[in-house]
N, C-alpha and C positions, 0 to 999 in steps of 0.2 A: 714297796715290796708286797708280795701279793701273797694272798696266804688259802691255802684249802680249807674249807668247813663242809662237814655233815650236817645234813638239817634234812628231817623227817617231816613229810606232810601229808594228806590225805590223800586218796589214790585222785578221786576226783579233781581237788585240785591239783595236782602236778599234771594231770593230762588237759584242766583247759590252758595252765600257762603255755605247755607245750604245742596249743594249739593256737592262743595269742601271739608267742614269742618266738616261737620256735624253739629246736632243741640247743642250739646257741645261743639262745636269749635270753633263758631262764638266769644265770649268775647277771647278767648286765641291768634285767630289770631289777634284780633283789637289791643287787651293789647301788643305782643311783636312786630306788626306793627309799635306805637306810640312808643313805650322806645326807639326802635332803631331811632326812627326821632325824641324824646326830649329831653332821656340823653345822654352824652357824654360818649362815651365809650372808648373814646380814651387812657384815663390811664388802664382802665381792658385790651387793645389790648397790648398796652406797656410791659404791665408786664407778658403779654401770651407770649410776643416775648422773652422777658427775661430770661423766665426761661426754652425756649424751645432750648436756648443756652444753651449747656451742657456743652463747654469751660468756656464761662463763668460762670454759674453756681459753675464750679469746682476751677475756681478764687477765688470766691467770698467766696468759704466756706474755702480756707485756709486761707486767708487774715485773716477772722471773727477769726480762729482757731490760729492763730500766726503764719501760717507753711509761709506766703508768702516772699519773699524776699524780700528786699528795697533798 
């Protein structure tokens, strides 16, 4: 759900964001500025690392499949 906020800034800066971002860009930059500095993203990096192991990966799926040895 997405929500409207007010936020007041210096004239300066809102005219270079608007001239970095554009005038559609300014909430997109603020919004993924803030996630990356309020949620933890350290389990979504985890699991990029994960599966970007293809050894492992390919472990994992015969283990799941019965083919792995014990």
């Amino acid at each position: 759900m997405r929500k409207r906020i007010t936020i007041t800034l210096d004239g300066a800066l809102y005219e270079g964001l608007q001239r970095t971002v554009g005038k559609r860009g300014v909430s997109r930059l603020i919004e993924d500025l803030l996630r990356r500095r309020l949620i933890d993203t350290s389990l979504d990096e985890g699991y990029r690392s994960m599966a970007a192991d293809q050894r492992r990966e390919t472990e994992a799926l015969e283990w799941c499949n019965g083919f792995g040895t014990t």
